[in-house]
C-alpha positions in Angstrom: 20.5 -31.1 -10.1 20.9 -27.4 -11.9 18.8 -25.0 -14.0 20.6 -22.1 -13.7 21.3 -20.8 -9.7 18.5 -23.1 -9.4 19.7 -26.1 -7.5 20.1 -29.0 -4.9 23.2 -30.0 -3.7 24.7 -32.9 -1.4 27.9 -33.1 -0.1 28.5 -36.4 2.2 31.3 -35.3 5.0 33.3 -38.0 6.3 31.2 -38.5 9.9 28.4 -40.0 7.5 26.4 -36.5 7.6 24.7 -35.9 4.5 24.8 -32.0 4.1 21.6 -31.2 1.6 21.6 -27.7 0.3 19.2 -25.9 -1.7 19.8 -22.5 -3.4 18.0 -20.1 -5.3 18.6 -16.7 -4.9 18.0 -14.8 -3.1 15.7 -16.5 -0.8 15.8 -19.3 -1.9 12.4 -19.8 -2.9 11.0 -23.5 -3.2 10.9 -23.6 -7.4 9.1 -26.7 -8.4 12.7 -27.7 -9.5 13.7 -27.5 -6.2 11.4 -29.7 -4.7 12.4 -32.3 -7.2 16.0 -31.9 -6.5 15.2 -32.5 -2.7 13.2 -35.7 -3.5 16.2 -37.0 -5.7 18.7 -36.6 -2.3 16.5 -37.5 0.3 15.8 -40.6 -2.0 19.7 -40.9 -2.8 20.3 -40.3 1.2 18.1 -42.8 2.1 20.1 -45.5 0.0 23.6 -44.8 0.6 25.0 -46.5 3.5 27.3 -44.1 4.0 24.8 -41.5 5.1 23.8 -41.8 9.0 21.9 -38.8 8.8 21.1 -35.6 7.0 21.1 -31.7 7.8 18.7 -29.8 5.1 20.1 -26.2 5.0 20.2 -23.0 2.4 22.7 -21.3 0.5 23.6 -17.6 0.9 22.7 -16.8 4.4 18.7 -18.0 4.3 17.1 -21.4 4.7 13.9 -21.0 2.5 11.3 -17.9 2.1 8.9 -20.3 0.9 6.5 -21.4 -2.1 7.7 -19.9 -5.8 4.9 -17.5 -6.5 5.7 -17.4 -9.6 4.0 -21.1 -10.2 1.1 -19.3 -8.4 0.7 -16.8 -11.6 1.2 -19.9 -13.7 -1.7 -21.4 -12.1 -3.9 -18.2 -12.3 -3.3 -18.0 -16.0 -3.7 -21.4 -16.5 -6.1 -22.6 -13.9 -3.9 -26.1 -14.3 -3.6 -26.7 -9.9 -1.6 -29.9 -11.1 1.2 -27.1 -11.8 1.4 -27.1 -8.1 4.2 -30.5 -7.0 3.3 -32.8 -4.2 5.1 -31.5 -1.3 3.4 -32.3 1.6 2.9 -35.9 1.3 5.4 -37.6 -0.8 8.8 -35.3 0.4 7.8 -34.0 4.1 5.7 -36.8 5.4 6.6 -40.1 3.3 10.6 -38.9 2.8 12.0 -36.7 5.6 9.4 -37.2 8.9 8.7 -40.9 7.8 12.7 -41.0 7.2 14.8 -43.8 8.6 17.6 -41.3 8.9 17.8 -38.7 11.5 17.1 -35.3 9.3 18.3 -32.0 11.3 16.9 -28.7 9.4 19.9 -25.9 9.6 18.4 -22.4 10.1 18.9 -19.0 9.3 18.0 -16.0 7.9 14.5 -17.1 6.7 12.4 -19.9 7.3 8.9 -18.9 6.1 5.9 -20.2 4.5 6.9 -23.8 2.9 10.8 -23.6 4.2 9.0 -23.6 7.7 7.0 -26.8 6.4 10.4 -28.2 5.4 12.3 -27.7 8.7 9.1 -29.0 10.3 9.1 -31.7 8.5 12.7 -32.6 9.7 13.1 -34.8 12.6 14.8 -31.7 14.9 15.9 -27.7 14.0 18.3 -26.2 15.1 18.6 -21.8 14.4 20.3 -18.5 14.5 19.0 -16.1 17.1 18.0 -13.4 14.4 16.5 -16.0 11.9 12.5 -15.1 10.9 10.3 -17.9 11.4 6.6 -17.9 10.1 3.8 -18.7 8.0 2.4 -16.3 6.0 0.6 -17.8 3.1 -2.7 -16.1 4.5 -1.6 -13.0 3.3 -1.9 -14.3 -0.3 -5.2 -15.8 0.4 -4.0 -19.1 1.0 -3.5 -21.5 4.3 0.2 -23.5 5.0 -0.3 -26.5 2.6 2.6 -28.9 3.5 1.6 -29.4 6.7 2.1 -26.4 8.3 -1.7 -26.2 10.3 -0.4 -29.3 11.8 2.8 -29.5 12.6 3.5 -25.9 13.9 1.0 -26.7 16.6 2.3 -29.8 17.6 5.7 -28.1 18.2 5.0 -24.4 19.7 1.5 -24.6 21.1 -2.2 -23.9 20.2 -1.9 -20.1 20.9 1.8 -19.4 19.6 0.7 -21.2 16.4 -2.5 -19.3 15.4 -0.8 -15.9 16.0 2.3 -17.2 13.9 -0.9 -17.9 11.2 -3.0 -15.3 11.6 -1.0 -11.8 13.0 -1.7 -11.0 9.4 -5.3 -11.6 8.2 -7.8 -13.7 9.2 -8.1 -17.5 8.0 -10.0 -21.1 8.9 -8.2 -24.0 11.1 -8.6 -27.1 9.7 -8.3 -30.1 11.1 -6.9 -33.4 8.8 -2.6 -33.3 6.7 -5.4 -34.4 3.1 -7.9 -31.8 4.0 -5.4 -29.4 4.3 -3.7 -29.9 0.9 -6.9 -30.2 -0.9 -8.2 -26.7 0.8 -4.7 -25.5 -0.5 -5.1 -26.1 -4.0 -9.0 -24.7 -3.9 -8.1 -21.8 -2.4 -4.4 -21.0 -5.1 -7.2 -20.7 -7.6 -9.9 -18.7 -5.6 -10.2 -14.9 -6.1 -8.6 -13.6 -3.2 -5.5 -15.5 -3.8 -5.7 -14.2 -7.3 -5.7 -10.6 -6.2 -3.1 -11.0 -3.5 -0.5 -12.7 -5.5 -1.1 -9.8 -7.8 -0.5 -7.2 -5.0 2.7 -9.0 -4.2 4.1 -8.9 -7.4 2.5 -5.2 -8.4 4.3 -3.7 -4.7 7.8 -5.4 -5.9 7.3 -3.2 -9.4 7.0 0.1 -8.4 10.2 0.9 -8.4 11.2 -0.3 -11.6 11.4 3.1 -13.6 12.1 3.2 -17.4 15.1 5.5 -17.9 15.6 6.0 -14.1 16.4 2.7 -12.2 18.0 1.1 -15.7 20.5 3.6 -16.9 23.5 2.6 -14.3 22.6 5.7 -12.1 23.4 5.2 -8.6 21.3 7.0 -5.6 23.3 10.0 -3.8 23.6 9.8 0.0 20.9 11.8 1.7 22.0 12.3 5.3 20.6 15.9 6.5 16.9 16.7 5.1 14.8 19.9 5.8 11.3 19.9 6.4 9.3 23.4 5.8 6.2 23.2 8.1 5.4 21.5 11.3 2.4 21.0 11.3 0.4 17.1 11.1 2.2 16.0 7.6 5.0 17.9 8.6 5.2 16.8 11.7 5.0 13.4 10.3 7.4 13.2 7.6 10.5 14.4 10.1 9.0 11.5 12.4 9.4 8.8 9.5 12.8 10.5 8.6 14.3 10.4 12.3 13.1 6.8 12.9 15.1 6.0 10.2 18.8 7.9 11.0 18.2 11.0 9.1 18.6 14.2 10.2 16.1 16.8 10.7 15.8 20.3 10.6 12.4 21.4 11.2 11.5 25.3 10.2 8.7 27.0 11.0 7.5 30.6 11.0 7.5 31.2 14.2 8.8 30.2 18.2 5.0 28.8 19.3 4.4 27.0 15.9 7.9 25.1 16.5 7.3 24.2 19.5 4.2 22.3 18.2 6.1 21.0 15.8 8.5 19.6 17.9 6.2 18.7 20.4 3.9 16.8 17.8 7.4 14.7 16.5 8.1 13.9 20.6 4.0 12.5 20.7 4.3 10.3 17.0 7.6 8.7 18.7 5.9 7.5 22.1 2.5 6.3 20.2 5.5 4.0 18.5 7.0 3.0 21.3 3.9 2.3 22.9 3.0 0.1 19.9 6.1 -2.1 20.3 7.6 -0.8 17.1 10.3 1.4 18.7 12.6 1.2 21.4 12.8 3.9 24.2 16.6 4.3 23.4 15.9 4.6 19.4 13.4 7.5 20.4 16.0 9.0 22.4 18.4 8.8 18.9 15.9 9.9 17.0 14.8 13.0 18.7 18.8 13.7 19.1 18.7 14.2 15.0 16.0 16.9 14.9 17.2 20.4 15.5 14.3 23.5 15.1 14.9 26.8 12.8 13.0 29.9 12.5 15.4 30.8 9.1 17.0 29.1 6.4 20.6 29.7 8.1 20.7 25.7 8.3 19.6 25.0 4.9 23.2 25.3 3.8 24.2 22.0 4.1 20.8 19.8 3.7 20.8 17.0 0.6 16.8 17.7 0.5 13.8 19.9 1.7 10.7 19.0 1.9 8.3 22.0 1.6 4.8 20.6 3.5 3.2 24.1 4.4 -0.9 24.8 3.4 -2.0 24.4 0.2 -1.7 27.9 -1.2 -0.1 28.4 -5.0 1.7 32.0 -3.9 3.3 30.5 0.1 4.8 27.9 -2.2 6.4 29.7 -4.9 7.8 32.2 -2.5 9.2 29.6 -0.6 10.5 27.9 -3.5 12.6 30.8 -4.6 13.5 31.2 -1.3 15.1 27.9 -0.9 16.7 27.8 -4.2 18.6 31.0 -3.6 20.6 28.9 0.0 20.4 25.6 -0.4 23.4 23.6 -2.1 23.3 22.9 -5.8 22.7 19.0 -5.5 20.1 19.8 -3.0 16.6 18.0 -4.3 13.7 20.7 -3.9 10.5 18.1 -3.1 7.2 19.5 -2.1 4.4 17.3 -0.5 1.7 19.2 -2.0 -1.2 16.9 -2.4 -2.6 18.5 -5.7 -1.1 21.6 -7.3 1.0 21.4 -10.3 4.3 21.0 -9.4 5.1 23.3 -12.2 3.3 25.9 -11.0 5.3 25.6 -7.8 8.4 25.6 -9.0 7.3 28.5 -11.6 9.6 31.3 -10.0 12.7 29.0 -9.5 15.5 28.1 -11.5 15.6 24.3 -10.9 12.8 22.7 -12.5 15.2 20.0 -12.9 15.6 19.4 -8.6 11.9 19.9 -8.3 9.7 16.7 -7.3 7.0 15.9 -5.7 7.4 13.9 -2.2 3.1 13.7 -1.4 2.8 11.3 1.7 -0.3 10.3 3.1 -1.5 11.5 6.5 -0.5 10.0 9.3 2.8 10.5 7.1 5.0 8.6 9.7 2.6 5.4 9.4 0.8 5.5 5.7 3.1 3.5 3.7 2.9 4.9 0.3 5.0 7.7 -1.1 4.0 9.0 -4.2 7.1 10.5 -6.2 5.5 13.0 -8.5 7.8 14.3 -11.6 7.8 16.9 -14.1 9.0 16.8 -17.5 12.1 18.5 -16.7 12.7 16.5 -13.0 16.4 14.8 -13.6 16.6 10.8 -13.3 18.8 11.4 -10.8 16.4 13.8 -8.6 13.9 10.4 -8.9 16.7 7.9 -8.1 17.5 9.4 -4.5 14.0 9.8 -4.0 13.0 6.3 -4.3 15.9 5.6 -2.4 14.9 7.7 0.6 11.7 6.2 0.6 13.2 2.7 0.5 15.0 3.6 3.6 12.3 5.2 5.7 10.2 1.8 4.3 8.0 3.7 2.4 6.9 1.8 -1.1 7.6 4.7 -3.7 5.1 5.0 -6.7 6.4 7.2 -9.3 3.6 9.4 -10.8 3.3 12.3 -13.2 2.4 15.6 -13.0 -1.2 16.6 -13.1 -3.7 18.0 -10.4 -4.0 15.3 -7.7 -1.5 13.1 -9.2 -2.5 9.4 -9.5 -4.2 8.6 -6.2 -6.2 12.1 -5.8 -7.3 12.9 -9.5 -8.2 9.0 -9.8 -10.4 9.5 -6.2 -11.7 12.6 -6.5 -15.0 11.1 -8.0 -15.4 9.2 -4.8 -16.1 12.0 -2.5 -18.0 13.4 -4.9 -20.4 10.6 -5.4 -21.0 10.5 -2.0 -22.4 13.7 -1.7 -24.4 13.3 -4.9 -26.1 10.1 -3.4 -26.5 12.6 -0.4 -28.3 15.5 -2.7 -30.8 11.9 -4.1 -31.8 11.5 -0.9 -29.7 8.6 0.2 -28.4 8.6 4.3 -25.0 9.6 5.1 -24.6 6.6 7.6 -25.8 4.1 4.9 -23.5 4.9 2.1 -20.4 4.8 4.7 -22.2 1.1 5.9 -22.5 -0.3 2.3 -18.2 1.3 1.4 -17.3 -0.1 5.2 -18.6 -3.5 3.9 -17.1 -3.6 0.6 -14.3 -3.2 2.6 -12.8 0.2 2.8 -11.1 1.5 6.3 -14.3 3.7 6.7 -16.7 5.3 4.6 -16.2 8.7 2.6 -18.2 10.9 5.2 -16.1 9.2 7.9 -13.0 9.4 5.8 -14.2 13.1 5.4 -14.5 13.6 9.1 -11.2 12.6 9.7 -9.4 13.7 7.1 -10.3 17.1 8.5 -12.7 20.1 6.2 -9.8 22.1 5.8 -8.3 19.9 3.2 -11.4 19.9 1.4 -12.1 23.2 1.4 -9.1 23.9 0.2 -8.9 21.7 -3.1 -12.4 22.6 -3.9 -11.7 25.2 -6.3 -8.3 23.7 -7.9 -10.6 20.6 -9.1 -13.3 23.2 -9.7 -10.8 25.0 -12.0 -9.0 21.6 -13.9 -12.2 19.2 -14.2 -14.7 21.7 -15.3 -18.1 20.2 -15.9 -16.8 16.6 -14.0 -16.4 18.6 -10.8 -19.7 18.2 -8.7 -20.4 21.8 -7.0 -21.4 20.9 -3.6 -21.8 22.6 -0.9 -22.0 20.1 1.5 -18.8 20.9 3.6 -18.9 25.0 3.5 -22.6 24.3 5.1 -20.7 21.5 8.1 -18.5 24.6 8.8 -20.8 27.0 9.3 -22.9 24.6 11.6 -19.5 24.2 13.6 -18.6 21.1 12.1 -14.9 20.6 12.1 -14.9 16.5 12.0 -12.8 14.4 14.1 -10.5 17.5 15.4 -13.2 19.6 17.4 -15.2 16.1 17.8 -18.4 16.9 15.7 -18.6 16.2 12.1 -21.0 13.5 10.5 -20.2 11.8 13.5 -19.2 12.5 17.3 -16.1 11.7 18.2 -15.3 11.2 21.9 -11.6 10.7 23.9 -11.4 6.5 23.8 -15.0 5.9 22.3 -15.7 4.8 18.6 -17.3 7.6 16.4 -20.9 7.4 16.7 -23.4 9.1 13.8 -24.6 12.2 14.6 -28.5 12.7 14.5 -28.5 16.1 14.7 -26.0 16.4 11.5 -29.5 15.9 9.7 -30.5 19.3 9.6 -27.1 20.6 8.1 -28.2 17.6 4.9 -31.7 18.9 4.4 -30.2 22.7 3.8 -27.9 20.5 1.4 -30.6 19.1 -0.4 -32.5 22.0 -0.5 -29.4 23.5 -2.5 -28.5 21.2 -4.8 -32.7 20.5 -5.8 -31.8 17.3 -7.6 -34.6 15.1 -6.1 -37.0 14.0 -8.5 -40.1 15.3 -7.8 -38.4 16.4 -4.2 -38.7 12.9 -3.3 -35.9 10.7 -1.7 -34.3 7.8 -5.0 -34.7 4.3 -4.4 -31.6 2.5 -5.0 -30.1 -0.6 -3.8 -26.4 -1.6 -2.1 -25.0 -2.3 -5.0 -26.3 0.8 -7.0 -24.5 2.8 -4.2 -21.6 1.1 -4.5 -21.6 1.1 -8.3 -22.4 5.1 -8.0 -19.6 5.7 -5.7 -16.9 3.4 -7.4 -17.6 3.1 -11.3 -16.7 7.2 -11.8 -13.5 6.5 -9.9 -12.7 3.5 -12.4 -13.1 6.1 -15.2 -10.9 8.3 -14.1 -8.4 5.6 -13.4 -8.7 5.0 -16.6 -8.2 8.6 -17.9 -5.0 8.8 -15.6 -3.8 5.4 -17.4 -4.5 6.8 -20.5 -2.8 9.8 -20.0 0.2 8.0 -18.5 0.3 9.6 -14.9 1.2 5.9 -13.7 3.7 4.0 -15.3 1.9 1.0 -15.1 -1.8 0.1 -14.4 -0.5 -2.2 -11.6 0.9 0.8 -9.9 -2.2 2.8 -9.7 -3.5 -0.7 -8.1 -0.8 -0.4 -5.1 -1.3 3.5 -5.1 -5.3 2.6 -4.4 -4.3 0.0 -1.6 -1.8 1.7 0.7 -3.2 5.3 -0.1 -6.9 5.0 0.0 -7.1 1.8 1.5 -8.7 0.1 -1.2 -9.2 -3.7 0.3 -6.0 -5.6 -0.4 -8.3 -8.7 -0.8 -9.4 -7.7 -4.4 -6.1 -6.6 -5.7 -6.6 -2.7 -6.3 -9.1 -0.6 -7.7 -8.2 -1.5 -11.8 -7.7 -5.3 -10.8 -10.7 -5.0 -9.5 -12.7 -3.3 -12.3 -11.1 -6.0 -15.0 -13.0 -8.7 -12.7 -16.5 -6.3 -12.6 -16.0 -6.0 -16.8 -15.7 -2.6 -18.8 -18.7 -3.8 -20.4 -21.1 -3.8 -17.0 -19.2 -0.8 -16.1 -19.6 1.0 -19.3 -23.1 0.6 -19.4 -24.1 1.4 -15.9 -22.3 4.8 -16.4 -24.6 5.3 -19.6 -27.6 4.9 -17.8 -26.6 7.5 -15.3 -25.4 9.8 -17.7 -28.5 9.6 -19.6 -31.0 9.4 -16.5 -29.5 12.7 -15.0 -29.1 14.8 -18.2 -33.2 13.5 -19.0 -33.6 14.3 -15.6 -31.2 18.0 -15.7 -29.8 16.5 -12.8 -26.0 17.5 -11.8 -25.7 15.8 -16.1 -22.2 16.5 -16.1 -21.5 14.2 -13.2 -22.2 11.1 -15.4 -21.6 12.9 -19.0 -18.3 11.8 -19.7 -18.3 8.1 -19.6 -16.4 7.2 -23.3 -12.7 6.0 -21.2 -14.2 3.0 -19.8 -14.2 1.0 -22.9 -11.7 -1.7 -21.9 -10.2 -3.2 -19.3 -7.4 -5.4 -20.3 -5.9 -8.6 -18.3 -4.6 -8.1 -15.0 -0.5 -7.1 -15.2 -1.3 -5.7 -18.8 -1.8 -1.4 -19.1 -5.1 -1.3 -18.8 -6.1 1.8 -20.4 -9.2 3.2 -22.4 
């Protein structure tokens, strides 16, 4: 049976072993064609007297990475769960485990998801050392539906089985092999599976880049990278880059800020041994590649810097110029500034064309998302090694343009905001971070705020002040923390105190520093606390962020609107669960959303309330379908 690379295969060896193999590259993932190829030569096995038993194996290296998903976006579109082939009870139980015929499943590589259910299915497995066994499908919102809930148990154990099931998220046991497949087919079509499968196919996008990854350029080596600044992101980057072979040279401005640098690097390499994820020998390798400068003498030689210094316009520039002056000619020139213009930056170089953006996210050596930022003038090939360095440090690259706060900053910088001017209407601190903590954030923004650290904040106040204008809420909220003594997580007192091996617990006295707030901003009716519900402060807090993702859509910072979906996940922690921040405003409506932030707009400019905070609400007029650009 063939449809292209798509196929089933069965060679009959002269020992009477039936050798069944199924390909489809590269994973061989089980294509509904697939599963009716195995049916046809387990059937044609079973007949053949010349067949004393079978071995189920897969071509190119891997056994099976399991179900198609693709059939999984056919369903969502459709809502047709017959797309979805009888596996589990007429081919594993009625045609291999049922069998006559000893089946042996061959394994290696992968054996994941439904290729697990297969080789369970046989009658005995045999594997490589290095092959990857699992069951996943609870990351797409699903539970194993060929059998896998009870056959995995049956052959590893109670414990071993629920941890190969739920290591990932969290899911129900069920008990009967029709329950199972009914629960299966409910749960393909639910909501959460919807959103996940989308996440899964909106991470694998990212790095396809129009002009950049389809014009037969191939990525340079980058084997020596140095990294300006050694302080928490910088610190953090070199970690990520050692772990992953590179060499480091860490600069810094002077001996005692290297040597916390350094020191810092030494610390983010035993929390990862510690967590299991490194060994005590790759720690060893990897602090052997980092090498400390107080001068650019080393620079002569590196394939990239990254500058990660404070966020001031003139340090940068002079750096910049600084840099372009020693390092080779093929040397990229990244920056992981987190929101000024990269043209500004890179104003007194040059080499606008070697200039890009390389913005991690804090803890850099953990946060998986690297946002490439480029300017009009960055070369395809600057972007190509970029995305391939982040490949290799297993970072998931999302190519952005240039504007203040890129795609993931400019689209969230309503969401601090709107905290603090629920804060100014009265509304607790500790309640708005309950009601964002329950929709499923990490934390909530005055958490987020706390350990994020005020410095940050403080720091990008006026550059959003200067490129939103009249959005931009002038609060004061943070300068007045400060001068209470309020540093957040890193002196232990912020919103919320924060004690060595104790969970962050809200801070009464913090209540004082909110009044002076209020008394500031004097956008209480009357001087009397609003009255709004949950869902208004969720609304309040999210619905400006939706349109401003749709501004940066519209103004083609992301390449796709899936993109700025991944960007929300692994950057801001948007809940995986509901498929990104513009996934999930196409299943709230434009419509509801539209209207809501009419309402606002009108009720604070009636009220001359902080008007300009809901004044520009025209973007959010659409929302297209999910995988479309969903622009205003």
């Amino acid at each position: 049976m063939a449809a292209g690379s798509i196929r089933v295969t069965m060679e009959v060896g002269a020992d009477g072993v039936a050798l069944i193999t199924i390909a489809n590259p590269p994973v061989n993932a089980l294509h509904p064609i697939l599963i009716a190829g195995l049916k046809d030569k387990y059937a044609e096995a079973a007949r053949r007297d010349d067949v004393k038993a079978i071995v189920l194996t897969g071509a190119g290296g891997k056994f099976c990475g399991g179900f198609d998903i693709n059939v999984f976006t056919k369903v969502h579109q459709t809502g047709d769960v017959s797309l979805m082939p009888d596996v589990s009870v007429e081919l594993v139980s009625n045609m291999m485990e049922e069998g006559k015929k000893p089946s042996v499943a061959a394994i290696q590589g992968l054996a994941l998801g439904g290729g697990l259910e297969l080789a369970m299915g046989c009658h005995a497995r045999i594997s490589t050392p290095e092959a990857q066994l699992g069951l996943p499908e609870l990351t797409l919102g699903i539970i194993p539906g060929f059998g896998g809930t009870q056959r995995l148990p049956r052959l590893v154990g109670l414990p071993k089985a629920i941890e190969m099931m739920l290591c990932s998220e969290l899911g129900i046991w069920y008990d009967f092999y029709s329950k199972e497949a009914k629960v299966f087919k409910e749960l393909v079509v639910a909501p959460t599976s919807r959103a996940l499968v989308h996440v899964f196919f909106a991470q694998r996008s990212t790095t396809k880049v129009p002009g950049v990854t389809d014009v037969q350029l191939k990525p340079r080596q980058i084997r020596k990278v140095a990294v300006i600044g050694g302080g928490l992101m910088g610190s953090g980057i070199a970690t990520a880059l050692l772990v992953s072979n590179i060499s480091v040279v860490l600069k810094e401005v002077n001996p005692q800020f290297l040597q916390r640098g350094e020191k810092m690097i030494a610390g983010n390499l035993e929390g990862l041994v510690k967590r299991g994820s490194l060994t005590k020998d790759k720690m060893n390798k990897a602090m052997s590649l980092l090498k400390g400068a107080l001068d650019y003498s080393d620079f002569k030689d590196v394939d990239m810097v990254i500058e990660a210094v404070i966020e001031k316009i003139p340090l940068k520039q002079s750096i910049f110029a600084d840099i372009e002056k020693i390092c080779p000619k093929h040397c990229i020139l990244a920056t992981n500034t987190s929101t000024i213009d990269l043209n500004v930056v890179g104003e007194k170089t040059n080499s606008q064309d070697r200039i890009i953006g390389a913005h991690f996210f804090s803890p850099a050596h953990i946060m998986p998302l690297l946002e490439i930022v480029r300017t009009e003038k960055t070369s395809p090939q600057a972007i190509l090694d970029l995305i391939s360095v982040g490949k290799i440090i297993k970072k998931v690259p999302v190519v952005v343009g240039n504007c203040t706060g890129f795609a993931v900053n400019r689209t969230f910088f309503p969401y601090t905001q709107g905290s603090h001017l629920l804060v100014s209407l009265g509304i607790d601190v500790f309640r708005i971070d309950r009601v964002i903590s329950n929709f499923g954030m990490p934390m909530g923004p005055f958490q987020l705020q706390d350990v994020a650290g005020y410095g940050v904040a403080l720091a990008v106040k006026g550059i959003y002040a200067e490129a939103f204008g009249e959005r931009n809420l002038d609060s004061d909220l943070v300068d007045l923390m400060v001068k209470d003594g309020r540093q957040g997580k890193v002196n232990g007192k912020g919103y919320y105190i924060y004690e060595k091996g104790g969970k962050p617990k809200p801070d009464p006295s913090v209540q004082r520093v909110i009044e002076e707030y209020r008394k500031h901003a004097k956008t209480m009716p009357g001087g009397k606390p609003v009255t709004l519900t949950d869902q208004d402060i969720l609304e309040m807090i999210f619905f400006p962020v939706v349109n401003e993702a749709c501004r940066v859509m519209d103004e083609n910072v992301v390449i796709r609107a899936s993109d700025l979906d991944i960007a929300s996940v692994l950057g801001m922690g948007f809940p995986k669960y509901r498929g990104g921040l513009v996934f999930w405003a196409d299943t709230v409506g434009a419509p509801y959303i539209y209207s809501k932030l009419s309402r606002w707009a009108e009720l604070y400019e009636r009220a001359k309330h902080v008007a300009a905070r809901f004044g520009e609400v025209a973007h959010v007029r659409c929302c297209s379908a999910v995988g479309r650009r969903r622009i205003a």
